[in-house]
N, C-alpha and C positions, 0 to 999 in steps of 0.2 A: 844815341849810343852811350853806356857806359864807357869810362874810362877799365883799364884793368889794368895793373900793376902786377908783376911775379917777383916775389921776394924767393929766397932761399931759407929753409928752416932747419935749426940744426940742434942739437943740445951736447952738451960737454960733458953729463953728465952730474952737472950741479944746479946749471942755468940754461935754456932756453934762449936760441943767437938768430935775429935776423938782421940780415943785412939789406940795406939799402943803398946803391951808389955804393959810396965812399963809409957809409955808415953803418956801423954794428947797433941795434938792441940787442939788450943784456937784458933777462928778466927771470926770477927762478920759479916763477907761473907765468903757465901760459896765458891767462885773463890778464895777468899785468905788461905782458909782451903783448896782446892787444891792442891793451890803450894806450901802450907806446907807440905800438907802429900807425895807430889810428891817428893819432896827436904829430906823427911825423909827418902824416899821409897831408893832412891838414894844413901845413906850413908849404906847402909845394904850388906854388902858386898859377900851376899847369891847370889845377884841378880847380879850381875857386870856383869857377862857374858851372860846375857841376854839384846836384844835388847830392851825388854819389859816387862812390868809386870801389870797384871791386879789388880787392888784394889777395891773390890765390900768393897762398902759401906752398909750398911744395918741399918735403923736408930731403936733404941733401945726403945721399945715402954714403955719398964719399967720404960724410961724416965718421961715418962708422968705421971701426977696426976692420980690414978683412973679414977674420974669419965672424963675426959676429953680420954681417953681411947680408949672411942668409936667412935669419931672422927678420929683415926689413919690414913685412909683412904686419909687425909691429908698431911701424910707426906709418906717419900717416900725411896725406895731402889734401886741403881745404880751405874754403873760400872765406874772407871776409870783406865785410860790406863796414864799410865808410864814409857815417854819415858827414857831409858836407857843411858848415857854419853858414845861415843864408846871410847874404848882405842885407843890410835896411836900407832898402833906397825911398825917398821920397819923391813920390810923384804929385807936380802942382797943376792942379786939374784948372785952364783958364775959367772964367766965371763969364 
């Protein structure tokens, strides 16, 4: 089974915010708010032994002002996939 992570996504309107836990990305593209949260996703040592981990994005409508609200429709919710660093392990084959 995959792993899956739910971040919140949000934007201020300059930059692009996920949170994680205790942690905010900051990033004013969203391919750079990727490799952040992929590089965050990475350090969490829940995941190691997984080749992968799915991070659904979901953008936080509460974000937004009221009345702009209704336009949500706009923004959007979507998966990303996180590739895993494999460990080198050596295996010593007896002779």
């Amino acid at each position: 089974m995959i792993p899956e992570i739910e971040i919140p996504l949000a934007f201020d309107g300059t930059q692009w915010i996920a949170t994680i836990g205790e942690c905010s990305i900051h990033a004013s593209e969203l391919n750079q708010l990727e490799e952040r949260i992929s590089e965050a996703v990475r350090q969490i040592t829940l995941y190691a032994t997984h080749p992968t981990v799915i991070v659904c994005l979901g953008f936080d409508i509460d974000s937004l002002p009221p009345w702009l609200r209704q336009f949500h429709a706009h923004y959007f919710n979507y998966q990303l996939t996180v590739s895993m660093p494999r460990s080198v392990e050596t295996t010593v084959i007896p002779e």
